[in-house]
mmCIF file of the protein (N, C-alpha, C, O) and its ligand, coordinates in Angstrom:
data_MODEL
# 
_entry.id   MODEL 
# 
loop_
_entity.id 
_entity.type 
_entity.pdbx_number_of_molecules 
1 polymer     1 
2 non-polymer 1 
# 
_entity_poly.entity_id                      1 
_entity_poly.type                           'polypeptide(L)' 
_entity_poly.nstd_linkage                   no 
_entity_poly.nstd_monomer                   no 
_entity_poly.pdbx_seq_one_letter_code       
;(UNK)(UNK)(UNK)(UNK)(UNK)(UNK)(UNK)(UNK)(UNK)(UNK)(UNK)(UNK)(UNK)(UNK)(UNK)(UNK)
(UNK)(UNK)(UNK)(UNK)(UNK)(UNK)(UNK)(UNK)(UNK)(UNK)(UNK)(UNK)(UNK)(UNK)(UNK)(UNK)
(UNK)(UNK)(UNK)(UNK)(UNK)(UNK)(UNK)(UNK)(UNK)(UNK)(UNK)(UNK)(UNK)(UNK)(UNK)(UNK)
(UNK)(UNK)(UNK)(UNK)(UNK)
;
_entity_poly.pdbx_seq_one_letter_code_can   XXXXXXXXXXXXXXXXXXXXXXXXXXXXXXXXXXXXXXXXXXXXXXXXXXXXX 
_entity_poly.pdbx_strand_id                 A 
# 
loop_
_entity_poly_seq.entity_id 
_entity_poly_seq.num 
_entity_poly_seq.mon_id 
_entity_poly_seq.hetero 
1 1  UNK n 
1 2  UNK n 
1 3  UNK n 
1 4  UNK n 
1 5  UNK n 
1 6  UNK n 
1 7  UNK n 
1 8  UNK n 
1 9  UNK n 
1 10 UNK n 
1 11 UNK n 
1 12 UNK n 
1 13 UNK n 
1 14 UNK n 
1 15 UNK n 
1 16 UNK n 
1 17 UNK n 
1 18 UNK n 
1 19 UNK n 
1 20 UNK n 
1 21 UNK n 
1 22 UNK n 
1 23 UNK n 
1 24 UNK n 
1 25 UNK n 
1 26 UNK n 
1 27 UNK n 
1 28 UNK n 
1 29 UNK n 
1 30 UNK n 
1 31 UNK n 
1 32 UNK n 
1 33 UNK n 
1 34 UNK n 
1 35 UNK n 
1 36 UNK n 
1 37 UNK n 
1 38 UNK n 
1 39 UNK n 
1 40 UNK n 
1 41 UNK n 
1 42 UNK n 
1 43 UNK n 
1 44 UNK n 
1 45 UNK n 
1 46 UNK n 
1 47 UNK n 
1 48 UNK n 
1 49 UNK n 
1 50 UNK n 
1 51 UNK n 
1 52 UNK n 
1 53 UNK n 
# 
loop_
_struct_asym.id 
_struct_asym.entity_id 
A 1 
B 2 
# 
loop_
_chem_comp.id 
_chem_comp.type 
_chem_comp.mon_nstd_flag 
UNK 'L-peptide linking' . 
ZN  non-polymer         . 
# 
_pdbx_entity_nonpoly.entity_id   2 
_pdbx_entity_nonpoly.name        ? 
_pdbx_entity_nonpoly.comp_id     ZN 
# 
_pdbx_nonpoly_scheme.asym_id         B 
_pdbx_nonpoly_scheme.entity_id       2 
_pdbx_nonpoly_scheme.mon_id          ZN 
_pdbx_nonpoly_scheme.ndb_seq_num     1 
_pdbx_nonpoly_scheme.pdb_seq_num     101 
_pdbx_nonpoly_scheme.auth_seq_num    101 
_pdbx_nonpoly_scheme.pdb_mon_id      ZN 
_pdbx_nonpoly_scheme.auth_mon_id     ZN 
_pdbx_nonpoly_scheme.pdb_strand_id   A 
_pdbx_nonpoly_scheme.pdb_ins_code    . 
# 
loop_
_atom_site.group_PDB 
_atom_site.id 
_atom_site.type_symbol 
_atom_site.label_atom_id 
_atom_site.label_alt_id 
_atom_site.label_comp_id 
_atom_site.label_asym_id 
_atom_site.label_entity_id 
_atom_site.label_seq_id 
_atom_site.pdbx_PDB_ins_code 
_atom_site.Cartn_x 
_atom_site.Cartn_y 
_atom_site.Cartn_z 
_atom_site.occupancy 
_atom_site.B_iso_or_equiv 
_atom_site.pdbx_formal_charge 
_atom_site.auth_seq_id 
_atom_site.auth_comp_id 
_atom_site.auth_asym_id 
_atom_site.auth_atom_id 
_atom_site.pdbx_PDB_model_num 
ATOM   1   N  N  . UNK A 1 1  ? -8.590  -14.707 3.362  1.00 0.00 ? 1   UNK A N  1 
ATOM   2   C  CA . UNK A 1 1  ? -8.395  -13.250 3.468  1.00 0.00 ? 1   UNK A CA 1 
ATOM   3   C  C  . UNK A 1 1  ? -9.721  -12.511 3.339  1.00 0.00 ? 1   UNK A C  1 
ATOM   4   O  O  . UNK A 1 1  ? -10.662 -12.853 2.623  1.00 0.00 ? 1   UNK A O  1 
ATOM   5   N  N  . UNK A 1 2  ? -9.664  -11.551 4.061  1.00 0.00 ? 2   UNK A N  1 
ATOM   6   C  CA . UNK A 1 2  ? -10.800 -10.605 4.271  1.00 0.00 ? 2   UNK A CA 1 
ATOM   7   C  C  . UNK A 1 2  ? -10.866 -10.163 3.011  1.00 0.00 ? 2   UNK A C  1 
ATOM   8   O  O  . UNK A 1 2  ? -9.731  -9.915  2.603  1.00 0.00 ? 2   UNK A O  1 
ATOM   9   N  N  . UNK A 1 3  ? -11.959 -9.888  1.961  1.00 0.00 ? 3   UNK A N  1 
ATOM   10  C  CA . UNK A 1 3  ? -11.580 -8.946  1.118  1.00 0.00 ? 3   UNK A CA 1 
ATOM   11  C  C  . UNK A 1 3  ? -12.708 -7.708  0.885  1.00 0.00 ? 3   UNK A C  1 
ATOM   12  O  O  . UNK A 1 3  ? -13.927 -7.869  0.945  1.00 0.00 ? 3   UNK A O  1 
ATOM   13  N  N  . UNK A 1 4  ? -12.007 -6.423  0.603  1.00 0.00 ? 4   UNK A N  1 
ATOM   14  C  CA . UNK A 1 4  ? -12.388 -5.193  0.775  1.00 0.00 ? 4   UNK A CA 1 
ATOM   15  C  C  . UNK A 1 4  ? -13.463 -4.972  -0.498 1.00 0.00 ? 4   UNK A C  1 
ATOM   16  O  O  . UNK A 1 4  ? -12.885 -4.787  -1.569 1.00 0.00 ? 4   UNK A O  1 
ATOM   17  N  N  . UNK A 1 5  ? -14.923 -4.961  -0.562 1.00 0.00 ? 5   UNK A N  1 
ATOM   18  C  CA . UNK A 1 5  ? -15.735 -4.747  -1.604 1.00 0.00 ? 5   UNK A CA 1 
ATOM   19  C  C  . UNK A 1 5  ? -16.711 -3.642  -1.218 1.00 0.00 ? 5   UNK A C  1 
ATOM   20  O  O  . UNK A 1 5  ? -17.159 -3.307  -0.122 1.00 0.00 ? 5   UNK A O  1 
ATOM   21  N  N  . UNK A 1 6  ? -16.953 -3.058  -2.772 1.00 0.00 ? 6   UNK A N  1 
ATOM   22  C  CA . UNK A 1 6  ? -18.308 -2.040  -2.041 1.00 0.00 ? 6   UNK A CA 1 
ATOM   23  C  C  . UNK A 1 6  ? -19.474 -2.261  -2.111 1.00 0.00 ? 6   UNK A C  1 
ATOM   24  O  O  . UNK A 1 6  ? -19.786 -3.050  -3.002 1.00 0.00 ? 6   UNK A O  1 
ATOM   25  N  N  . UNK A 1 7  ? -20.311 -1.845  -1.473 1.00 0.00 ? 7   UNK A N  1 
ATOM   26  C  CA . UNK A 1 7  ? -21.584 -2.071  -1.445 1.00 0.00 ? 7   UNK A CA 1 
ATOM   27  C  C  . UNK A 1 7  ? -22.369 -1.053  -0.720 1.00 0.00 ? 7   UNK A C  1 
ATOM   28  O  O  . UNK A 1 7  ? -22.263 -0.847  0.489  1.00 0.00 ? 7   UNK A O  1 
ATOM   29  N  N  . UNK A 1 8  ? -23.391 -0.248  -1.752 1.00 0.00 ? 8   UNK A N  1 
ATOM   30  C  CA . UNK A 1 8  ? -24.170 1.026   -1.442 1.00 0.00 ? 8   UNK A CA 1 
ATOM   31  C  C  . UNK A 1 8  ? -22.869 1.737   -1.593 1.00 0.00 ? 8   UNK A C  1 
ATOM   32  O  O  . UNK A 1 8  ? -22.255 1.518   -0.548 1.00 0.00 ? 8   UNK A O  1 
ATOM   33  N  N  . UNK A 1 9  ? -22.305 2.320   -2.211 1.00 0.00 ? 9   UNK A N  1 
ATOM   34  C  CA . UNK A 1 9  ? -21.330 3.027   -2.292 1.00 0.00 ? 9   UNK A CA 1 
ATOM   35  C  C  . UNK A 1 9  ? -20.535 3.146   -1.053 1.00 0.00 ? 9   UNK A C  1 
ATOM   36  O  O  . UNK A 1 9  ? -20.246 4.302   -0.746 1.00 0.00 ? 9   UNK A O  1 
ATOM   37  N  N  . UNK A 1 10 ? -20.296 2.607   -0.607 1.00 0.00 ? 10  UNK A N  1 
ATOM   38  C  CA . UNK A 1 10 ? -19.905 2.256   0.963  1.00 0.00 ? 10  UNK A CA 1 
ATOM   39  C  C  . UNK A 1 10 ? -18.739 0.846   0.886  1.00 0.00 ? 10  UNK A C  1 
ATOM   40  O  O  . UNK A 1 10 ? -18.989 -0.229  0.340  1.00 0.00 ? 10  UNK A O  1 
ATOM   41  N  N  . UNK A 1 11 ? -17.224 1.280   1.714  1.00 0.00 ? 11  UNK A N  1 
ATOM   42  C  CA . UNK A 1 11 ? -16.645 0.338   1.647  1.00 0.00 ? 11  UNK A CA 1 
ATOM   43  C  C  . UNK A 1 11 ? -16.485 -0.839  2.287  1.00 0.00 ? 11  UNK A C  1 
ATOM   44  O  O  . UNK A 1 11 ? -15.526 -0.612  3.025  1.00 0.00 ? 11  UNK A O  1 
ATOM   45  N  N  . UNK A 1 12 ? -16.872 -2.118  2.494  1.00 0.00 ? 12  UNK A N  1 
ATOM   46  C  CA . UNK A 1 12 ? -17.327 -3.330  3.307  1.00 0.00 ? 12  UNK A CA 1 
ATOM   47  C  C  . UNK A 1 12 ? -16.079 -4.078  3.158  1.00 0.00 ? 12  UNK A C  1 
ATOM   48  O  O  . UNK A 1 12 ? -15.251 -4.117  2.248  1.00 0.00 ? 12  UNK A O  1 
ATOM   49  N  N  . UNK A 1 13 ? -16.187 -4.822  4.606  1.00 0.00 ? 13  UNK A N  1 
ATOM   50  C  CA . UNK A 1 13 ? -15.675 -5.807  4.477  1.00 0.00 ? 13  UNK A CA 1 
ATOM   51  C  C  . UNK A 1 13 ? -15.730 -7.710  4.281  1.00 0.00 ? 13  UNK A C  1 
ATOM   52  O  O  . UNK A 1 13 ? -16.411 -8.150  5.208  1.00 0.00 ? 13  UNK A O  1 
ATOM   53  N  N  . UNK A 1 14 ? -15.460 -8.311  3.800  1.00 0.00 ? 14  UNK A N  1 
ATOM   54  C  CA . UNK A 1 14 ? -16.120 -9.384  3.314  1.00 0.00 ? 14  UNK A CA 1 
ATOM   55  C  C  . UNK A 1 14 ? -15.624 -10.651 3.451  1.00 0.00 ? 14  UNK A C  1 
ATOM   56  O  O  . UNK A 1 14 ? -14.636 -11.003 2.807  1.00 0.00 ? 14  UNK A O  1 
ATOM   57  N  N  . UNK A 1 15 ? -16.374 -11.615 4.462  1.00 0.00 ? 15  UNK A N  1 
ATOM   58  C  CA . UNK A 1 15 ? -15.601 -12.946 4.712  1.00 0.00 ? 15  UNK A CA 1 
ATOM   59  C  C  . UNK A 1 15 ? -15.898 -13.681 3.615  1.00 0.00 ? 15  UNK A C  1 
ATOM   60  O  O  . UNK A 1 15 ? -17.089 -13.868 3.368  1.00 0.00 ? 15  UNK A O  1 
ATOM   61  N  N  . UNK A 1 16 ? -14.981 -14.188 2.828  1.00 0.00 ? 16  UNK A N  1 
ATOM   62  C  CA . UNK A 1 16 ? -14.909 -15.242 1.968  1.00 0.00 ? 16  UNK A CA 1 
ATOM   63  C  C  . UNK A 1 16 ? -15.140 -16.621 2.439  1.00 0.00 ? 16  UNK A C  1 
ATOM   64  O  O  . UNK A 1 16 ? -15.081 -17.502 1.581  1.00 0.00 ? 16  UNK A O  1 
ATOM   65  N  N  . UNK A 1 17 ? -15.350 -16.897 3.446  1.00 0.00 ? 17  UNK A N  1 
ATOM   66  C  CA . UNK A 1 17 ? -15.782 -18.134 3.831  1.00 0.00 ? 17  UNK A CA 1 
ATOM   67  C  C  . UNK A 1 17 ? -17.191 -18.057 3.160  1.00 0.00 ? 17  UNK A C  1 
ATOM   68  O  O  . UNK A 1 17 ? -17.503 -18.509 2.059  1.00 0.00 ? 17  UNK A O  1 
ATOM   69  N  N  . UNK A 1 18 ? -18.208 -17.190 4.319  1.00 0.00 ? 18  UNK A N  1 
ATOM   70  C  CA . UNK A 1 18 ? -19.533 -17.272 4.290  1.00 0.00 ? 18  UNK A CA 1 
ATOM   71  C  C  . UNK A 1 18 ? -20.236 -16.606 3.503  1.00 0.00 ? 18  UNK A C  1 
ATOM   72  O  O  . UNK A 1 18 ? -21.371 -16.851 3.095  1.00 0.00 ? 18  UNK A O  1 
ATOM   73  N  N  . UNK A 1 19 ? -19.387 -15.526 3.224  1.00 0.00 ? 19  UNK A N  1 
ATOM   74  C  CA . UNK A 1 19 ? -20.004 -13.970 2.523  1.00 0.00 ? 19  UNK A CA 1 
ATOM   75  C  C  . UNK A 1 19 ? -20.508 -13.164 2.525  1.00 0.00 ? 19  UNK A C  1 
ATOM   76  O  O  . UNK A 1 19 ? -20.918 -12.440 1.618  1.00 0.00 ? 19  UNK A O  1 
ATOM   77  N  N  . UNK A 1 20 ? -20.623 -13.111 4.202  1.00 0.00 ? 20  UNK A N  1 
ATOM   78  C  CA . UNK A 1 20 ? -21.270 -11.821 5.385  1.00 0.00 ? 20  UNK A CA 1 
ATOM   79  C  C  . UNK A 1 20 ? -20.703 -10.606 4.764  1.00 0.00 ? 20  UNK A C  1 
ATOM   80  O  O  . UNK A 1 20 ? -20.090 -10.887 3.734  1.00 0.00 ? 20  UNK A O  1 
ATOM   81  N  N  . UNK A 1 21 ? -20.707 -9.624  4.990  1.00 0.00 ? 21  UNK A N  1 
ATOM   82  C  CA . UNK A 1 21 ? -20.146 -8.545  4.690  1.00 0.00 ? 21  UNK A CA 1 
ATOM   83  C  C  . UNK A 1 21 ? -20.220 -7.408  5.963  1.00 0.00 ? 21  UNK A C  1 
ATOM   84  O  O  . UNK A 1 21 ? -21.410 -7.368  6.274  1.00 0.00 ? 21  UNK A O  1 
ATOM   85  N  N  . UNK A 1 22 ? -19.612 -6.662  6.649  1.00 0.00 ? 22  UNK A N  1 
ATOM   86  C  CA . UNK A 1 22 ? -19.448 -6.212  7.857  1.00 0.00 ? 22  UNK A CA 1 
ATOM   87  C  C  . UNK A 1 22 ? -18.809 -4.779  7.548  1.00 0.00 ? 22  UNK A C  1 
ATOM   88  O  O  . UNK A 1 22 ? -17.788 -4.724  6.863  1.00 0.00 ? 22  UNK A O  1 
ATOM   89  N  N  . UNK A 1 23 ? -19.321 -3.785  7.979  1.00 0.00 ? 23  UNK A N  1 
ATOM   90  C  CA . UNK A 1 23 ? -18.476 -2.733  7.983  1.00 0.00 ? 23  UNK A CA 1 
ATOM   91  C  C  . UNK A 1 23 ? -17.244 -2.201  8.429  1.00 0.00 ? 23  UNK A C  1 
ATOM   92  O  O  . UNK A 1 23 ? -16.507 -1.339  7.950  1.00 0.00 ? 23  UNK A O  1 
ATOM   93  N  N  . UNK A 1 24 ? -17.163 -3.067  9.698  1.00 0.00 ? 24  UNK A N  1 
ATOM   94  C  CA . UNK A 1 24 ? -15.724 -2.918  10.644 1.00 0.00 ? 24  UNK A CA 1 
ATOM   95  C  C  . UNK A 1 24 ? -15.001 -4.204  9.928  1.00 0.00 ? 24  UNK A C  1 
ATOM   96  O  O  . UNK A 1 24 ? -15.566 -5.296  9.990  1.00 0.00 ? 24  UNK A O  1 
ATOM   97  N  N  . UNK A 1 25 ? -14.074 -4.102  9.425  1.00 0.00 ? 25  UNK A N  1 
ATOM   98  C  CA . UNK A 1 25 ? -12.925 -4.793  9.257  1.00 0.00 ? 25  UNK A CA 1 
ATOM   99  C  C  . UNK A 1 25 ? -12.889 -6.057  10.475 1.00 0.00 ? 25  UNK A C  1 
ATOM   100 O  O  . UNK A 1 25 ? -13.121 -7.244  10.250 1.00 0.00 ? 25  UNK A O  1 
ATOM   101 N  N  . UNK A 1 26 ? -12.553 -5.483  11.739 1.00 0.00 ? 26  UNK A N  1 
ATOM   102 C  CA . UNK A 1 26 ? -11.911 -6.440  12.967 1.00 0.00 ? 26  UNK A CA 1 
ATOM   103 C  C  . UNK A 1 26 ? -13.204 -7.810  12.558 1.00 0.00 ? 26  UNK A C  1 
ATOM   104 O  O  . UNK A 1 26 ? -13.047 -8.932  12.075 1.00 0.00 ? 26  UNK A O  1 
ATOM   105 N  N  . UNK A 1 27 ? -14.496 -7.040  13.034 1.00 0.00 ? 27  UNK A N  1 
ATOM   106 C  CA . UNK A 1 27 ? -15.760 -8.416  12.640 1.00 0.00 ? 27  UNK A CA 1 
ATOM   107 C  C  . UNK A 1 27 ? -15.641 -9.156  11.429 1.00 0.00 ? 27  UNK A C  1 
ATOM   108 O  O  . UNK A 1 27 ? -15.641 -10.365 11.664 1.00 0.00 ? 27  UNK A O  1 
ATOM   109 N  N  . UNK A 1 28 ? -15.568 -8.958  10.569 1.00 0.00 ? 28  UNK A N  1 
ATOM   110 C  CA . UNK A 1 28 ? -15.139 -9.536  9.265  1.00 0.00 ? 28  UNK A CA 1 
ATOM   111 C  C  . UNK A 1 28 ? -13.939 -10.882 9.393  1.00 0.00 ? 28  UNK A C  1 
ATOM   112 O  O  . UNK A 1 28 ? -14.043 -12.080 9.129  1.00 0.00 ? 28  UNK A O  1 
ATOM   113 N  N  . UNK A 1 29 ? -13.082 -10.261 9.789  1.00 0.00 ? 29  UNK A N  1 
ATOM   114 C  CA . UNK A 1 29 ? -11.268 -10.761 10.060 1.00 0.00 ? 29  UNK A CA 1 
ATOM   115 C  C  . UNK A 1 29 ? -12.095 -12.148 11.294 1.00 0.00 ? 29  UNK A C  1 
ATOM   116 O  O  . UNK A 1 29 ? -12.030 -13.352 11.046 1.00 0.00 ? 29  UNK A O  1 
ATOM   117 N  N  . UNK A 1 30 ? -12.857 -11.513 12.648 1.00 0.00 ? 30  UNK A N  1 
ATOM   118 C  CA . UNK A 1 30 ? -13.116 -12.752 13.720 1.00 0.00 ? 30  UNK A CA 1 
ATOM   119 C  C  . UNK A 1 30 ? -14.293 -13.900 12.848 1.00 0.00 ? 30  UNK A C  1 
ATOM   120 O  O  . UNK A 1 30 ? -14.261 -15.100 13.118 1.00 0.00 ? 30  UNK A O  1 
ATOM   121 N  N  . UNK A 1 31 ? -15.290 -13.335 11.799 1.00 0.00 ? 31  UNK A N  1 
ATOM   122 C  CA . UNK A 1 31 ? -15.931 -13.965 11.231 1.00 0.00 ? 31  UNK A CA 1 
ATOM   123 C  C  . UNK A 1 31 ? -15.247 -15.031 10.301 1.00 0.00 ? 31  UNK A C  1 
ATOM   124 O  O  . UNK A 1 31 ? -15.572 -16.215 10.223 1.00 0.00 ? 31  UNK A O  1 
ATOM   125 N  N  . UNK A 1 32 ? -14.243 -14.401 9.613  1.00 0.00 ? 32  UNK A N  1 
ATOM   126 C  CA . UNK A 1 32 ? -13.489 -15.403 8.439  1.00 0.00 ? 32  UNK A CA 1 
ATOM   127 C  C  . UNK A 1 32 ? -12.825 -16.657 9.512  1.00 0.00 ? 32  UNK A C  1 
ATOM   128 O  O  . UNK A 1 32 ? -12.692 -17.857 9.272  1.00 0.00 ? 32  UNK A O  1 
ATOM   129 N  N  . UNK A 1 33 ? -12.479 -15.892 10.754 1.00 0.00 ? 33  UNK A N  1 
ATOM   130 C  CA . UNK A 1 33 ? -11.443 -17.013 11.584 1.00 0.00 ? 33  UNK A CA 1 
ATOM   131 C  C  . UNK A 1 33 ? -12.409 -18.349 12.195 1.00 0.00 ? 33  UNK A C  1 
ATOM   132 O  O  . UNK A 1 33 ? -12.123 -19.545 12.251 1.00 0.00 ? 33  UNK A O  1 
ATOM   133 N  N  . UNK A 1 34 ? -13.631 -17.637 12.610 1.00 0.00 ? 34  UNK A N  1 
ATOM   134 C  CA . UNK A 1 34 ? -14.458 -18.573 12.740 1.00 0.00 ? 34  UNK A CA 1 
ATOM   135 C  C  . UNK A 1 34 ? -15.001 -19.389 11.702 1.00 0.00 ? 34  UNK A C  1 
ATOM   136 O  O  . UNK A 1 34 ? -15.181 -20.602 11.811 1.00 0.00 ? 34  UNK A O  1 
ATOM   137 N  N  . UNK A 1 35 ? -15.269 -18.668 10.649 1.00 0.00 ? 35  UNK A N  1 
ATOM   138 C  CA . UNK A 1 35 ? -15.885 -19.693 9.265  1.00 0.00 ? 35  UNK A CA 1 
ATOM   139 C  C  . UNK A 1 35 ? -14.468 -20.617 9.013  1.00 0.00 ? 35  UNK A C  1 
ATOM   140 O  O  . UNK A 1 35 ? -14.596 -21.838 9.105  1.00 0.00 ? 35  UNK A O  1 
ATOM   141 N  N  . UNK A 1 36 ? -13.653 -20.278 8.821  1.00 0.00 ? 36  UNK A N  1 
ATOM   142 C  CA . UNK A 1 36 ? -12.167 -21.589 8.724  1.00 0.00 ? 36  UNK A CA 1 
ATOM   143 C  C  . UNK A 1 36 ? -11.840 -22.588 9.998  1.00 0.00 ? 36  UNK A C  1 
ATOM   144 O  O  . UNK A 1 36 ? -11.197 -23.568 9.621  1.00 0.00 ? 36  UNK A O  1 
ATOM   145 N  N  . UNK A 1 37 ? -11.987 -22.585 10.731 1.00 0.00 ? 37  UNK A N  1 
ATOM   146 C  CA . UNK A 1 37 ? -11.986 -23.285 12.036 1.00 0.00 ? 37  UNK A CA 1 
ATOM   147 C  C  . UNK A 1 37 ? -13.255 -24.018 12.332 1.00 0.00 ? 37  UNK A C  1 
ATOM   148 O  O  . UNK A 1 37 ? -13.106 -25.195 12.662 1.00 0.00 ? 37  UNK A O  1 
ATOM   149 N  N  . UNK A 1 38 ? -14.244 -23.640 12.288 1.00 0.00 ? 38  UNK A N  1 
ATOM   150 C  CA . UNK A 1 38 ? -15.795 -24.530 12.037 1.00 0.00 ? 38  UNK A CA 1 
ATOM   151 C  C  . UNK A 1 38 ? -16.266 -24.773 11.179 1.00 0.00 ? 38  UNK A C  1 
ATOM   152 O  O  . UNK A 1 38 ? -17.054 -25.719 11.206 1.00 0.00 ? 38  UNK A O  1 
ATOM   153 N  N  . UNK A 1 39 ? -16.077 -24.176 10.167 1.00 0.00 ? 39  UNK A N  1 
ATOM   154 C  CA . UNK A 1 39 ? -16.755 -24.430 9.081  1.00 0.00 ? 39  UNK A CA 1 
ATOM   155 C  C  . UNK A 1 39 ? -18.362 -24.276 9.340  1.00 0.00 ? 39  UNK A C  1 
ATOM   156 O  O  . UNK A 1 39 ? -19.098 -25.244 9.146  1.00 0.00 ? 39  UNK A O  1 
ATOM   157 N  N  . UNK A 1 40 ? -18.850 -23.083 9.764  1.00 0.00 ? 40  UNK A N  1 
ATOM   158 C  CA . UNK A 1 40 ? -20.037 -22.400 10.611 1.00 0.00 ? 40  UNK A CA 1 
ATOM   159 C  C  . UNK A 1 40 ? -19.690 -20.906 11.164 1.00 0.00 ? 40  UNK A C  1 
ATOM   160 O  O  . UNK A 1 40 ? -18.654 -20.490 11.682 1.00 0.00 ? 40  UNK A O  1 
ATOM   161 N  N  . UNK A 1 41 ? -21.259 -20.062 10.790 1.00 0.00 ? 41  UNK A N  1 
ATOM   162 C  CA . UNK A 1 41 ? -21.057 -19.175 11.243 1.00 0.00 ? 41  UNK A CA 1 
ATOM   163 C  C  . UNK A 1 41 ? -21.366 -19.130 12.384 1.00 0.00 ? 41  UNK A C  1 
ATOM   164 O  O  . UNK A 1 41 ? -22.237 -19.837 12.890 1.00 0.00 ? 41  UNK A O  1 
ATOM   165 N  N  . UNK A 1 42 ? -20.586 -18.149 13.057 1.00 0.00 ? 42  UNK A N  1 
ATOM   166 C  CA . UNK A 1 42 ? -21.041 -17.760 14.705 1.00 0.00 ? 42  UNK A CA 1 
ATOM   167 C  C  . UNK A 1 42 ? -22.285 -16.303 14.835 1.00 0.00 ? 42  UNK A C  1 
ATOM   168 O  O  . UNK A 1 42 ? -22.038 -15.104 14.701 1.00 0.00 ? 42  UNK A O  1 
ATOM   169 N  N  . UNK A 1 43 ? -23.417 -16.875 15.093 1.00 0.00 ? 43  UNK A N  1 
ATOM   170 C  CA . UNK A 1 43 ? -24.040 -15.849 15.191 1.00 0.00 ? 43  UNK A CA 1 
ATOM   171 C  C  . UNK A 1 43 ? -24.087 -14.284 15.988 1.00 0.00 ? 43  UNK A C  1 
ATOM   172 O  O  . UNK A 1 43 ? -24.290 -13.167 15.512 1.00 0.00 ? 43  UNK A O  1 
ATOM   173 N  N  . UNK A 1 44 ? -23.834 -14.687 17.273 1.00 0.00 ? 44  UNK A N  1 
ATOM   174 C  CA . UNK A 1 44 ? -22.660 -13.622 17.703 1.00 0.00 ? 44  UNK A CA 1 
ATOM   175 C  C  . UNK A 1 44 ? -21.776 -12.716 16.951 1.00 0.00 ? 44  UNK A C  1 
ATOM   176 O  O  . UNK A 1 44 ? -21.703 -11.556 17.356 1.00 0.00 ? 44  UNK A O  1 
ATOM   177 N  N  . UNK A 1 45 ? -20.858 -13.188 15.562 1.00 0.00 ? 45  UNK A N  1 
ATOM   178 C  CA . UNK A 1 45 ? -20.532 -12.352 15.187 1.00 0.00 ? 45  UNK A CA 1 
ATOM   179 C  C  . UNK A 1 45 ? -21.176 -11.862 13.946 1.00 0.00 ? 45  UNK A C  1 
ATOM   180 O  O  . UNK A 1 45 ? -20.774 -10.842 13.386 1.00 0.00 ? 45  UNK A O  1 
ATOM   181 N  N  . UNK A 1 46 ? -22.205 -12.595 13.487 1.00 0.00 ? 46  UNK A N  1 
ATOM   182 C  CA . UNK A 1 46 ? -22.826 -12.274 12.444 1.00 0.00 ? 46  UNK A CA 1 
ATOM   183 C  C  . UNK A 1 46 ? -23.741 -11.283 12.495 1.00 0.00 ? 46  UNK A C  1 
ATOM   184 O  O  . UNK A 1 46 ? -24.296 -10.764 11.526 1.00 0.00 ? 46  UNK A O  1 
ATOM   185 N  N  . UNK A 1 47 ? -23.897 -11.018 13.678 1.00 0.00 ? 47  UNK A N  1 
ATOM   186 C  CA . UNK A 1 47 ? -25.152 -10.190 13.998 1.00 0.00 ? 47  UNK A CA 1 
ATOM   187 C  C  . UNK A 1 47 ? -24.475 -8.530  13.913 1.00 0.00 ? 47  UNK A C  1 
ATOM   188 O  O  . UNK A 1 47 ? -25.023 -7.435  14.040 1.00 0.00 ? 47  UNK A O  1 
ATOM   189 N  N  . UNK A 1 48 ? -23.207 -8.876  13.673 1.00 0.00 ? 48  UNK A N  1 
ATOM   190 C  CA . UNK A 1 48 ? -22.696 -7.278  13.478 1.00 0.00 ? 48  UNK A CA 1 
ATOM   191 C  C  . UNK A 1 48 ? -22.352 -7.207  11.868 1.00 0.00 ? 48  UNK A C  1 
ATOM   192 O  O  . UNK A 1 48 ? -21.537 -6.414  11.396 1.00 0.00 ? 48  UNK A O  1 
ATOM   193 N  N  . UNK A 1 49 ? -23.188 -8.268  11.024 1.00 0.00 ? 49  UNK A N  1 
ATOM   194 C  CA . UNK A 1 49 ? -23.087 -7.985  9.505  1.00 0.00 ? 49  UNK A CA 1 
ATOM   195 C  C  . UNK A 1 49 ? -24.109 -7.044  8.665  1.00 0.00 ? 49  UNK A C  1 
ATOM   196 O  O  . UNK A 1 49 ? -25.335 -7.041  8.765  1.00 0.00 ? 49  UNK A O  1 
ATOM   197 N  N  . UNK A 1 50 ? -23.581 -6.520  8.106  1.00 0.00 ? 50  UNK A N  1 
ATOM   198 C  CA . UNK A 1 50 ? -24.696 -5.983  6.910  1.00 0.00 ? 50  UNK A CA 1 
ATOM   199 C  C  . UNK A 1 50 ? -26.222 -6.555  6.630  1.00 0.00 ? 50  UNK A C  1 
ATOM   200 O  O  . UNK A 1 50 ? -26.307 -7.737  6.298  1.00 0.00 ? 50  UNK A O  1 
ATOM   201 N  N  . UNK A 1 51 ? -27.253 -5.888  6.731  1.00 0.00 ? 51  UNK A N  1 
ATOM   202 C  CA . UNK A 1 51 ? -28.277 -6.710  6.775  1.00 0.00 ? 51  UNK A CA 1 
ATOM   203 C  C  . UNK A 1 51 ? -28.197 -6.319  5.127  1.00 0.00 ? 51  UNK A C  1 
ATOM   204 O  O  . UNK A 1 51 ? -27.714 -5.315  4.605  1.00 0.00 ? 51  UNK A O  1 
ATOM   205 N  N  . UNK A 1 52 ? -28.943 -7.652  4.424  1.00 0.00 ? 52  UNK A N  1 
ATOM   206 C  CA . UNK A 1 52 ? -28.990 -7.259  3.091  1.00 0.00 ? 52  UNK A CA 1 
ATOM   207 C  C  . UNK A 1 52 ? -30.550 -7.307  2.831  1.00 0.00 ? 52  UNK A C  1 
ATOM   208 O  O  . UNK A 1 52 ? -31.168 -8.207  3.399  1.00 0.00 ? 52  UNK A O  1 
ATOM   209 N  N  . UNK A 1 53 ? -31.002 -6.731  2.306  1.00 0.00 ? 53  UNK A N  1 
ATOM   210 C  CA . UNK A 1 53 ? -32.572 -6.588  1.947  1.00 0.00 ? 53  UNK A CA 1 
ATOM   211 C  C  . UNK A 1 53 ? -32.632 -7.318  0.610  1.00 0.00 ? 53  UNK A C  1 
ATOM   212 O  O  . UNK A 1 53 ? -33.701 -7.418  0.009  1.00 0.00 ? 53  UNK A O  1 
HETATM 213 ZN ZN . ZN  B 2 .  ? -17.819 -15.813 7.863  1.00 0.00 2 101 ZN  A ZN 1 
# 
């Protein structure tokens, strides 16, 4: 499950597989489906994650 955390006072969404964090929900949800099915992230969708500094 996707789960909903904040970060920068800002509400994210967060694959528990990998632990990307994504602002749009939908990327998050295709990221978790990909991290459970490969066991790997897809960079393609990672590239719409939160950059973390
Ligand atoms: Zn993921």
């Amino acid at each position: 499950m996707v789960e909903e955390t904040n970060f920068n006072k800002r509400i994210v969404f967060k694959c528990m597989k990998c632990g990307w964090m994504y602002e749009d929900k939908k990327w998050a949800e295709r990221c978790e489906i990909y991290c459970s099915r490969h066991n790997a992230c897809n960079l393609r969708i990672a590239k719409h994650a939160i950059k973390i500094k």
